[in-house]
Z-matrix of the N, CA and C atoms (Angstrom, degrees):
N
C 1 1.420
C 2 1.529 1 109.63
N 3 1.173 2 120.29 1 114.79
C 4 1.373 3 140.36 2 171.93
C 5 1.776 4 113.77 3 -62.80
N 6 1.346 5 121.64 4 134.92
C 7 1.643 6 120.06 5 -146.27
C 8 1.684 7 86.92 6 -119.09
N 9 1.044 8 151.21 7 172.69
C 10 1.617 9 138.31 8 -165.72
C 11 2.156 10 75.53 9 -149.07
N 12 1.272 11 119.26 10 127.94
C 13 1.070 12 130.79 11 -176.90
C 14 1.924 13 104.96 12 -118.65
N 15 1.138 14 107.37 13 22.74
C 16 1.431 15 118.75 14 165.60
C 17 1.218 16 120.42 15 -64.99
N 18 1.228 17 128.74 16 161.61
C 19 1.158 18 146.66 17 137.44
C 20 1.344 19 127.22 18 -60.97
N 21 1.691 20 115.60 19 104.20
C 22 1.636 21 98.54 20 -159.71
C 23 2.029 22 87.98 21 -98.36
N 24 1.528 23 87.88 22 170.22
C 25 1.474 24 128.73 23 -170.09
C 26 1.522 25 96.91 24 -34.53
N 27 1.273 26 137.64 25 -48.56
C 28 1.158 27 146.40 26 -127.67
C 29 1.806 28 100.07 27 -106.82
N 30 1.613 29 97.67 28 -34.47
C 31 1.523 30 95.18 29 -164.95
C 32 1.488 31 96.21 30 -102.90
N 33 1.246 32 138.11 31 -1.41
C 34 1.365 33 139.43 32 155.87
C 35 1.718 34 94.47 33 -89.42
N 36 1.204 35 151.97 34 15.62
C 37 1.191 36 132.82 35 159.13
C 38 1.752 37 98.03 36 -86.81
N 39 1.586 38 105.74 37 -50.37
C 40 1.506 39 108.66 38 -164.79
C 41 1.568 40 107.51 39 -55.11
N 42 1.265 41 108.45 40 -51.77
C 43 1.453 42 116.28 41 168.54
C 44 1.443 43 131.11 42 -38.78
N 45 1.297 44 130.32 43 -23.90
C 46 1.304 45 145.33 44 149.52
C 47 0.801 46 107.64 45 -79.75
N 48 1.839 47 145.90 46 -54.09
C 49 1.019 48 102.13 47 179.33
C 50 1.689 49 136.44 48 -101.16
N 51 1.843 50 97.59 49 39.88
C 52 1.519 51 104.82 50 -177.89
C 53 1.675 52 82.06 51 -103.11
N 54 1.267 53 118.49 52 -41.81
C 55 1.818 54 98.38 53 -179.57
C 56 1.541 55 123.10 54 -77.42
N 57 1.710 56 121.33 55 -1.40
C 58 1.080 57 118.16 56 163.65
C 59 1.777 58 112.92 57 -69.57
N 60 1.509 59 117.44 58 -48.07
C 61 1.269 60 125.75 59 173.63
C 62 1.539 61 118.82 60 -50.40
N 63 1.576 62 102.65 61 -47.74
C 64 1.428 63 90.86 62 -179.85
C 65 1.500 64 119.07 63 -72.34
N 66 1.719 65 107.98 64 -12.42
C 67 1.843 66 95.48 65 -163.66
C 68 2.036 67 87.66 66 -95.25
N 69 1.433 68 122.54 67 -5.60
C 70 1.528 69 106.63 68 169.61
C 71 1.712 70 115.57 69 -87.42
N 72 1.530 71 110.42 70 5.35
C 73 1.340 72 101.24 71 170.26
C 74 1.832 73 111.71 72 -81.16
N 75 1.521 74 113.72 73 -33.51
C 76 1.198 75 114.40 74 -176.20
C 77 1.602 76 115.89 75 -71.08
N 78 1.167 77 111.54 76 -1.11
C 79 1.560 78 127.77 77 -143.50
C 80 2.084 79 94.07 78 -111.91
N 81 1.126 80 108.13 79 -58.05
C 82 1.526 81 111.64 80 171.38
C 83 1.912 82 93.01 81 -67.84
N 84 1.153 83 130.72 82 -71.49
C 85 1.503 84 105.65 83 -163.91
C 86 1.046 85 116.27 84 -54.55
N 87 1.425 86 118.92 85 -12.58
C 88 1.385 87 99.48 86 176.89
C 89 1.665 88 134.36 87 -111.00
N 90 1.802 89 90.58 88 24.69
C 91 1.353 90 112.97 89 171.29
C 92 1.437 91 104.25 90 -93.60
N 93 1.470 92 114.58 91 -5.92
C 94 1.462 93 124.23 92 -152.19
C 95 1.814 94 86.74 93 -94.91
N 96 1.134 95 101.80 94 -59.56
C 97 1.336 96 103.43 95 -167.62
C 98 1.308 97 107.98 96 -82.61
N 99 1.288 98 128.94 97 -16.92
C 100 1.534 99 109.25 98 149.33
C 101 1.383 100 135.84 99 -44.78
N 102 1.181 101 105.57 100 -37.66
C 103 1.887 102 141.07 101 -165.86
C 104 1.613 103 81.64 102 -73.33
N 105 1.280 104 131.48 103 -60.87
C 106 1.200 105 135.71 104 -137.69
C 107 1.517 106 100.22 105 -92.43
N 108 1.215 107 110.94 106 -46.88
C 109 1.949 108 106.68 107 158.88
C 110 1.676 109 126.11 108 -66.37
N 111 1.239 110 107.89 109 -19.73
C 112 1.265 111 111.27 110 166.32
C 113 1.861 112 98.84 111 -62.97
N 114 1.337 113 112.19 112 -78.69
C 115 1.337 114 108.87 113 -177.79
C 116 1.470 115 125.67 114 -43.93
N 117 1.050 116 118.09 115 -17.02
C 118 1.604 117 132.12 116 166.49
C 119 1.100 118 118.41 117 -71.94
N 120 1.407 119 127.97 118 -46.67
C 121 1.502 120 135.62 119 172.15
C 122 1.451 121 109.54 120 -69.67
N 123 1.351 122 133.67 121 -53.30
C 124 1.418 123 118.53 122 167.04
C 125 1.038 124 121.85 123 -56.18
N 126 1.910 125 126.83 124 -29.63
C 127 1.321 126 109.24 125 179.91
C 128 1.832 127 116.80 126 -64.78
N 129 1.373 128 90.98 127 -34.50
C 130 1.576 129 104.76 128 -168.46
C 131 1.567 130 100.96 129 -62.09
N 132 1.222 131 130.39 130 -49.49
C 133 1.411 132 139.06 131 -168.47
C 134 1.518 133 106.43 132 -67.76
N 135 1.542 134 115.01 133 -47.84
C 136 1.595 135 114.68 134 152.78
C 137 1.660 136 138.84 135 -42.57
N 138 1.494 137 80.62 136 -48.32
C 139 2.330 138 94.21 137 179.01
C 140 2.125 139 92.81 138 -66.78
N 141 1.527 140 107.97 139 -49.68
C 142 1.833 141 104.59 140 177.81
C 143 1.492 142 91.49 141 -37.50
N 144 1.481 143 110.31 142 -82.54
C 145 1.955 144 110.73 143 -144.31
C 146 1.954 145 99.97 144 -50.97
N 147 1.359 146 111.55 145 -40.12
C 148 1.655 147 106.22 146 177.31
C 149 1.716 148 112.12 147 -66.31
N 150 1.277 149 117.60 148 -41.00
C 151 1.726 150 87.82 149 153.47
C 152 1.329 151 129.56 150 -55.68
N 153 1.527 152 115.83 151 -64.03
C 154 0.893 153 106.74 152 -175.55
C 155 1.845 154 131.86 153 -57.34
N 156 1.002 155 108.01 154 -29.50
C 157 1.625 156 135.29 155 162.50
C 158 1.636 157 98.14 156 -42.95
N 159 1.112 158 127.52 157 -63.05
C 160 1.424 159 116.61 158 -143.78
C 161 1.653 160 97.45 159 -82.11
N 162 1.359 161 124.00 160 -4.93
C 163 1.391 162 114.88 161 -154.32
C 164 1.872 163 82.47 162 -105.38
N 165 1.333 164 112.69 163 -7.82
C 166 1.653 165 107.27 164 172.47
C 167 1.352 166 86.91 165 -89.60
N 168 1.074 167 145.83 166 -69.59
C 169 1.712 168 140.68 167 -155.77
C 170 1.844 169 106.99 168 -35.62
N 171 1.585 170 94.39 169 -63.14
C 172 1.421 171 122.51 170 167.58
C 173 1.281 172 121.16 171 -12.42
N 174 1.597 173 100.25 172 -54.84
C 175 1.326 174 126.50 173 -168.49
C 176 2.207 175 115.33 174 -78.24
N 177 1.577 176 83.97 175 -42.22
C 178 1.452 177 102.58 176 -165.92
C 179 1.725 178 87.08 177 -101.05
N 180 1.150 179 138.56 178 29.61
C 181 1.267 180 149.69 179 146.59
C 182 1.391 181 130.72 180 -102.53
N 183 1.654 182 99.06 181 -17.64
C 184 1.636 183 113.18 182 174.14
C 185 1.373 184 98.46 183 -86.38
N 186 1.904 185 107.58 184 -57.47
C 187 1.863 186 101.49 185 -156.03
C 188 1.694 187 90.48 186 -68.54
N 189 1.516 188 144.91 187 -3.23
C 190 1.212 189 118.50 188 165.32
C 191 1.866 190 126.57 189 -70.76
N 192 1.168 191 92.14 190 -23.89
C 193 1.678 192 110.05 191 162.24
C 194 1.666 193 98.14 192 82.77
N 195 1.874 194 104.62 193 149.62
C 196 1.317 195 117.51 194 -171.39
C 197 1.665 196 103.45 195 -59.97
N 198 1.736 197 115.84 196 -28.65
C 199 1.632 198 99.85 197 -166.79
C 200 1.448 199 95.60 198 -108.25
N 201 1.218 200 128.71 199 81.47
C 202 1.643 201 145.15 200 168.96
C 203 1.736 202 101.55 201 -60.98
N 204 1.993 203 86.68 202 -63.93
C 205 1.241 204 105.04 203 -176.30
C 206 1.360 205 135.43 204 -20.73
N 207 1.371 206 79.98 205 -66.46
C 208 1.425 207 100.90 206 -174.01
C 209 1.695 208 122.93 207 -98.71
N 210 1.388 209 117.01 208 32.55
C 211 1.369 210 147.28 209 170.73
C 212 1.745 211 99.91 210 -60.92
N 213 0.968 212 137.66 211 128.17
C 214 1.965 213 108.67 212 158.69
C 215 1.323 214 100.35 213 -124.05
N 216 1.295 215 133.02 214 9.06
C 217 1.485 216 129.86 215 171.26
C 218 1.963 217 112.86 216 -96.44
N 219 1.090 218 109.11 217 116.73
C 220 1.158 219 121.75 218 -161.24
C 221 1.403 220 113.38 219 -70.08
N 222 1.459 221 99.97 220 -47.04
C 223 2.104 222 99.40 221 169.42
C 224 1.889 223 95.95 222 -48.24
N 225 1.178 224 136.74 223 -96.42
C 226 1.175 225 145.22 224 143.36
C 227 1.349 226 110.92 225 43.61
N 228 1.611 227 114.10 226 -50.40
C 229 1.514 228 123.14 227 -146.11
C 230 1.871 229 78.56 228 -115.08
N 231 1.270 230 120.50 229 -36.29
C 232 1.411 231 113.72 230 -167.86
C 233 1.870 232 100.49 231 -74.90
N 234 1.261 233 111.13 232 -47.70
C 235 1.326 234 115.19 233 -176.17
C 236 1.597 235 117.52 234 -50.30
N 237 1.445 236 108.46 235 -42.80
C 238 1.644 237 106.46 236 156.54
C 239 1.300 238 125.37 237 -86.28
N 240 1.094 239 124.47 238 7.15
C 241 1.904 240 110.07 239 154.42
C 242 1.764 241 95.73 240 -86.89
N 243 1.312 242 111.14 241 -39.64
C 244 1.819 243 103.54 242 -175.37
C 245 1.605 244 102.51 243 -48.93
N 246 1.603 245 105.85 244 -56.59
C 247 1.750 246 102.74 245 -154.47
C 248 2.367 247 98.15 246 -77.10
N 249 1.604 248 113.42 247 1.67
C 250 1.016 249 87.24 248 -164.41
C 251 1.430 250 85.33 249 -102.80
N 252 1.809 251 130.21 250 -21.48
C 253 1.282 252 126.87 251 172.61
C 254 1.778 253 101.56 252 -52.76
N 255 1.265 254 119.00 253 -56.95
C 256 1.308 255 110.66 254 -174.44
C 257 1.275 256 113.56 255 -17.83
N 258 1.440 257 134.76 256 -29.10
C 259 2.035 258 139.60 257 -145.93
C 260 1.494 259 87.92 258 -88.69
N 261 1.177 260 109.70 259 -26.58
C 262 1.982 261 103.40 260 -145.64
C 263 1.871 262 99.41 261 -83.91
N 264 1.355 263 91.81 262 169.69
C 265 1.457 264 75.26 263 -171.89
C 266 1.570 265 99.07 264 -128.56
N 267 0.860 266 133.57 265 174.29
C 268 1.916 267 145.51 266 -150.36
C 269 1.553 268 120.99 267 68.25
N 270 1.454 269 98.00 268 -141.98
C 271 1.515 270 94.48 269 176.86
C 272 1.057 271 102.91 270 -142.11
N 273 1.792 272 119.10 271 147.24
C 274 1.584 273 109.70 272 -159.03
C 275 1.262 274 101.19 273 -120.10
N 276 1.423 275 86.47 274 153.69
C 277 2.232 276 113.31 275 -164.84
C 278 1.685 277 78.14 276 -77.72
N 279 1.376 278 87.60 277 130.61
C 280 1.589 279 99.48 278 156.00
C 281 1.434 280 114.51 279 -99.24
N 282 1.002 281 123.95 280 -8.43
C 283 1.696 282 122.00 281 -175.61
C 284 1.553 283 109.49 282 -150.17
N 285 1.058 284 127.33 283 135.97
C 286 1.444 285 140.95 284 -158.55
C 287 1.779 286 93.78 285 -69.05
N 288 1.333 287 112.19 286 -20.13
C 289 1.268 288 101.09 287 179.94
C 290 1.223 289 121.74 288 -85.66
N 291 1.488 290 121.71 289 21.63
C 292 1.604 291 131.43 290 175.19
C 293 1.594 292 96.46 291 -108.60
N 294 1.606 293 120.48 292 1.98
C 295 1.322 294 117.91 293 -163.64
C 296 1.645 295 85.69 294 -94.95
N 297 1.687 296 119.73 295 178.41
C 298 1.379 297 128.58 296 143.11
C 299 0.836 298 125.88 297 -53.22
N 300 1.471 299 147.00 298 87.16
C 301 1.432 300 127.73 299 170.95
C 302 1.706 301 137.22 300 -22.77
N 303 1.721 302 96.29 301 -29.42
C 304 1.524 303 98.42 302 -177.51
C 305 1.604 304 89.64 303 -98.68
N 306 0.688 305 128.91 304 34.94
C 307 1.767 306 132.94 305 153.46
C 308 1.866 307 116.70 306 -94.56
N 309 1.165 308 108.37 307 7.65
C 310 1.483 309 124.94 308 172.85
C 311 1.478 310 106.41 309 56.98
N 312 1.421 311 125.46 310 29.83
C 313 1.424 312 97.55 311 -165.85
C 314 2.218 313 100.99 312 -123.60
N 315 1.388 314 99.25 313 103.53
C 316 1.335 315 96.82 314 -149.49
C 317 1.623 316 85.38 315 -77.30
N 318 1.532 317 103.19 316 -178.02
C 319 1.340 318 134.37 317 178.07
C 320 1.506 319 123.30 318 -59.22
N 321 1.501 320 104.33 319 -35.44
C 322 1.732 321 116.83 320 160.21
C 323 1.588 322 114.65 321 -56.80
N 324 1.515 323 98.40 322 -58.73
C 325 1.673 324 114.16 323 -167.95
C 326 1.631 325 97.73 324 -47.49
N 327 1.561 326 100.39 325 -77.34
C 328 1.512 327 103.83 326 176.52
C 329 1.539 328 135.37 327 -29.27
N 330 1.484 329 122.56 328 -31.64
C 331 1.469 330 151.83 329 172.59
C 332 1.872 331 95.33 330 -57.29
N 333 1.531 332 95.22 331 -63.58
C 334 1.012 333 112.04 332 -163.91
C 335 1.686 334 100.63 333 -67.74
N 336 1.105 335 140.46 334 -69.95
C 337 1.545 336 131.16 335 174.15
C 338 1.333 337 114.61 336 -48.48
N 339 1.153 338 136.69 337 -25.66
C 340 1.396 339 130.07 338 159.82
C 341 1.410 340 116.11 339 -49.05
N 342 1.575 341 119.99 340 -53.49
C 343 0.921 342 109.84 341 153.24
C 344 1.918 343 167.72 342 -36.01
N 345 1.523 344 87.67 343 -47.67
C 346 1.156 345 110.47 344 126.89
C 347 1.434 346 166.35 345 -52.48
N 348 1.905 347 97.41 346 -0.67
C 349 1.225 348 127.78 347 -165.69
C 350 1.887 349 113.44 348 46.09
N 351 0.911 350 104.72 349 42.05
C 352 1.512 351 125.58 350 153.88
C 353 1.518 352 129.48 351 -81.34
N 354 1.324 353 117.74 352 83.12
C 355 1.951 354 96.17 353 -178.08
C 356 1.195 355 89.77 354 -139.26
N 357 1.695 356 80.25 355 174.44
C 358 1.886 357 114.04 356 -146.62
C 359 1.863 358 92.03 357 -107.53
N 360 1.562 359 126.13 358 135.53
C 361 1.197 360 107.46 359 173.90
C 362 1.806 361 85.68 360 -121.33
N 363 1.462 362 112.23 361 169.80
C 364 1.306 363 96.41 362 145.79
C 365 1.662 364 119.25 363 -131.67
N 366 1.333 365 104.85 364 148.97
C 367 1.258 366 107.81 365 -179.28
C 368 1.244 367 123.83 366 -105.18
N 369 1.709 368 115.34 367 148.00
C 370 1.371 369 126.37 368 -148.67
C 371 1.684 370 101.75 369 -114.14
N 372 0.784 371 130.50 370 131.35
C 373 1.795 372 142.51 371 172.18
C 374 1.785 373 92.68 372 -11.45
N 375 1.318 374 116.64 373 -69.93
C 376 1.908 375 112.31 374 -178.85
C 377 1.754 376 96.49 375 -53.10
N 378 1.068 377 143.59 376 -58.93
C 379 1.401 378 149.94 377 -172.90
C 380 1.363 379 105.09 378 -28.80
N 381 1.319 380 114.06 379 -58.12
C 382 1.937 381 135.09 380 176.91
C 383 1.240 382 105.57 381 -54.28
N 384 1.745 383 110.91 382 -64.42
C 385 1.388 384 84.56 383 165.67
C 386 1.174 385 165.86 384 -69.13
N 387 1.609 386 104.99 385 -22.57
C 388 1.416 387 128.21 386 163.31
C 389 1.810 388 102.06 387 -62.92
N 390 1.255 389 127.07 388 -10.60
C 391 1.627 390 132.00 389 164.01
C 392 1.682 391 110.61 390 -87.44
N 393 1.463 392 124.03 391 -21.13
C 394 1.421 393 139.21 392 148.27
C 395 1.388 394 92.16 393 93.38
N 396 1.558 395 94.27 394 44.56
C 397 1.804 396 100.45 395 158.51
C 398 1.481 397 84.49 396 -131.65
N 399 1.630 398 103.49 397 115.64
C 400 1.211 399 124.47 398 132.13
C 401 1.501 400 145.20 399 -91.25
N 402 1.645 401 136.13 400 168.08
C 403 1.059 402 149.06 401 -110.52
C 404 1.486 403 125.36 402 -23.68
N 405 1.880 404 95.31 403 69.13
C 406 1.441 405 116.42 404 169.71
C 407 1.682 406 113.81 405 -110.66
N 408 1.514 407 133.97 406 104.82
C 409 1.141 408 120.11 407 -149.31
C 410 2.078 409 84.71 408 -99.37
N 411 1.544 410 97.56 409 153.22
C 412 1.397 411 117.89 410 153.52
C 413 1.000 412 131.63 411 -145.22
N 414 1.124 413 102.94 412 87.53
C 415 1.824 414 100.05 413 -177.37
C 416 1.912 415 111.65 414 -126.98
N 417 1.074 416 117.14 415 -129.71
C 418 1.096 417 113.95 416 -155.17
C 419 2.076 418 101.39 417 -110.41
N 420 2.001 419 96.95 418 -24.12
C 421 1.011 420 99.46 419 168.06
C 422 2.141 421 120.20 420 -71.85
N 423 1.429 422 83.76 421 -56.57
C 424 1.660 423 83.11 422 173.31
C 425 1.269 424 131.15 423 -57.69
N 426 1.233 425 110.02 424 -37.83
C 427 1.790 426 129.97 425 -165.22
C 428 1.512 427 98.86 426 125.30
N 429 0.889 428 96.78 427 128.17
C 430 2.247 429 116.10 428 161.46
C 431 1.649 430 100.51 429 -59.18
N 432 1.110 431 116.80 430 116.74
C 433 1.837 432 114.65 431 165.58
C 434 1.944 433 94.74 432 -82.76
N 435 1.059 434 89.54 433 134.72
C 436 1.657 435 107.54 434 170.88
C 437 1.228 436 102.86 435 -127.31
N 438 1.553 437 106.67 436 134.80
C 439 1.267 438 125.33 437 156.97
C 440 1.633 439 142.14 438 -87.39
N 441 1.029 440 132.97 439 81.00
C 442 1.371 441 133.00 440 173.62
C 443 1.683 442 109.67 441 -45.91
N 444 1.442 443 113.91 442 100.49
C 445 1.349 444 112.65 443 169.43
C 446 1.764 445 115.11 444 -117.44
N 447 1.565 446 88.30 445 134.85
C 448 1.565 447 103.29 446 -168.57
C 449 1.492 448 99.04 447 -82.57
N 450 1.092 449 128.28 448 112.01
C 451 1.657 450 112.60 449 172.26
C 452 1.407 451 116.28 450 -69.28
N 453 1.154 452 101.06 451 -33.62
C 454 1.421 453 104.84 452 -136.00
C 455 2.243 454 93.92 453 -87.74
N 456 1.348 455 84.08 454 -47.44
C 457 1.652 456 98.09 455 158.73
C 458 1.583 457 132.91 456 -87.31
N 459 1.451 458 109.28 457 0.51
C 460 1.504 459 116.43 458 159.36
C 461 1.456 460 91.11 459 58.70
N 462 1.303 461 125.59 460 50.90
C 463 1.711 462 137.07 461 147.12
C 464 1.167 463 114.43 462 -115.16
N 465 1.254 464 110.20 463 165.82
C 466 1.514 465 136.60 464 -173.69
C 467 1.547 466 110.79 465 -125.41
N 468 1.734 467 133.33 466 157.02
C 469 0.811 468 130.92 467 135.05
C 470 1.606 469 99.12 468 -137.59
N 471 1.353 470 122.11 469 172.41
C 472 1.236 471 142.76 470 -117.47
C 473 1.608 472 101.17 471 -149.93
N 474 1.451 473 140.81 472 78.86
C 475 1.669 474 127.59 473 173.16
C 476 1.855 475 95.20 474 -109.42
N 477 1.424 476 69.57 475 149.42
C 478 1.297 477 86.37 476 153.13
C 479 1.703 478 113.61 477 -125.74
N 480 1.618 479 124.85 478 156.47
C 481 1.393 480 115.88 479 -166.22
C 482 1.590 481 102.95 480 -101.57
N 483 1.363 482 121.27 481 -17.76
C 484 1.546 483 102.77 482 152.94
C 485 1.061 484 129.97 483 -82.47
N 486 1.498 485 117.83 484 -23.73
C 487 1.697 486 95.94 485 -179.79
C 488 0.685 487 123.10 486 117.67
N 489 1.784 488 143.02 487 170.35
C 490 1.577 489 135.07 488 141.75
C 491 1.215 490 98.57 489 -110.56
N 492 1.212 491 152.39 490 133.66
C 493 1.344 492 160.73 491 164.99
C 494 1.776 493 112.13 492 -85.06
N 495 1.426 494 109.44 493 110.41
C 496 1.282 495 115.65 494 -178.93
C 497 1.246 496 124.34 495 -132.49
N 498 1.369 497 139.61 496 145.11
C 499 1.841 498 125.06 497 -166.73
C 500 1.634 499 103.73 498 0.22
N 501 1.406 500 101.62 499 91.70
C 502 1.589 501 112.09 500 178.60
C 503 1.291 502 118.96 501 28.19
N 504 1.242 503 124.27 502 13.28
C 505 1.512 504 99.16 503 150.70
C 506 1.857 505 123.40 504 -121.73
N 507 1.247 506 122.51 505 -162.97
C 508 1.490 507 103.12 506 -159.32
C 509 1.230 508 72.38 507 -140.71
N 510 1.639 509 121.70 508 144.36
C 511 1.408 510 135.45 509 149.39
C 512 1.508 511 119.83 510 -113.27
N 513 1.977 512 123.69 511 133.85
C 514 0.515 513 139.13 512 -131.38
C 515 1.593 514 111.74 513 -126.17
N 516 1.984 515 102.57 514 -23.37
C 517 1.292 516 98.70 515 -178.17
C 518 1.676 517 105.64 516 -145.20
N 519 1.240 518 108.48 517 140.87
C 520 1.607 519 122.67 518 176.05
C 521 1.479 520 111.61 519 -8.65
N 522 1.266 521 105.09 520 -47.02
C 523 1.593 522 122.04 521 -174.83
C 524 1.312 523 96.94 522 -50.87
N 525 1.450 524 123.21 523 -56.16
C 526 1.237 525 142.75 524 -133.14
C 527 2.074 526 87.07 525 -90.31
N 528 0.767 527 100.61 526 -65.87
C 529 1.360 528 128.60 527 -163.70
C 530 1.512 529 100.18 528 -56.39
N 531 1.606 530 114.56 529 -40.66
C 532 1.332 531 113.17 530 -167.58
C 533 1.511 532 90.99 531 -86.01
N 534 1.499 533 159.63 532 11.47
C 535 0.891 534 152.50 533 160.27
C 536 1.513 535 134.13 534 -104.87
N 537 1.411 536 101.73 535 -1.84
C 538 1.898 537 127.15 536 176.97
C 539 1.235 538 118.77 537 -66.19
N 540 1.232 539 126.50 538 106.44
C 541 1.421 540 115.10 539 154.04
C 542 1.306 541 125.53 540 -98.08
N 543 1.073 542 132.89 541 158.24
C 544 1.109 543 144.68 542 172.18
C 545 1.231 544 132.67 543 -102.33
């Protein structure tokens, strides 16, 4: 009697599908930790532009001078937001409608922080570098990083216009971003 030393049908099925299982475990973690360096690199590229950001605010918070306040001549009061905008660096949205809309920041709000000497610039990949962060791209493919600079309070906040996209929702600012886990 002749003995058949094959591999039958059944145990080459299991065998595929014990090496299909094992090669989709490496396959989700390592969508995981893609996900998770993605969010790492924007945060990091965000915390750069907010250093570097605040030391322009800083700046355009001095040439506005400690007695703003108490200025009551209006040429006077315009000439130091001009010479203290001069510090900041990009190019600034004049109307919330150059902003993202899903960046929450409506047309009132914006009115209203202008007022406040609050404005939004955005900065462009050359912008970063002339801030002496290089190979940080912003453009229209990555997302535009915009800066919210407070003059008047010498703060910063930090968007970016794509986002991080996480269990359906998208975060938009450092704040946001510096608090995500994954």
């Amino acid at each position: 009697m002749k003995r058949n030393n094959g591999i039958t049908m059944v145990a080459l099925i299991i065998t595929i599908i014990l090496i299909l299982i094992l090669a989709g475990i490496p396959i989700g973690v390592g969508s995981k930790v893609i996900k998770q360096s993605e969010l790492e690199n924007l945060k990091t590229n965000m915390m750069l532009i907010k250093v570097k950001g605040k030391e322009y605010v800083e700046n355009a918070n001095f040439n506005l001078g400690t007695t703003f306040d108490k200025i009551t001549d209006e040429n006077e009061k315009n000439s130091r937001i001009e010479k203290a905008k001069e510090k900041l660096k990009g190019e600034e949205v004049t109307s919330s409608n150059e902003l993202d809309e899903k960046m929450g920041i409506t047309e009132s709000q914006f009115q209203e922080d202008k007022s406040n000497l609050i404005f939004y610039y955005k900065l462009s990949t050359q912008d970063l570098e002339n801030m002496g962060i290089s190979k940080v791209e912003s453009d229209s493919k990555n997302g535009f990083y915009i800066i919210k600079y407070d003059v008047k309070n010498a703060q910063i906040d930090i968007y970016n216009e794509k986002g991080f996209e996480n269990q359906d929702k998208t975060y938009y600012t450092l704040n946001e971003i510096e608090n995500l886990k994954i």
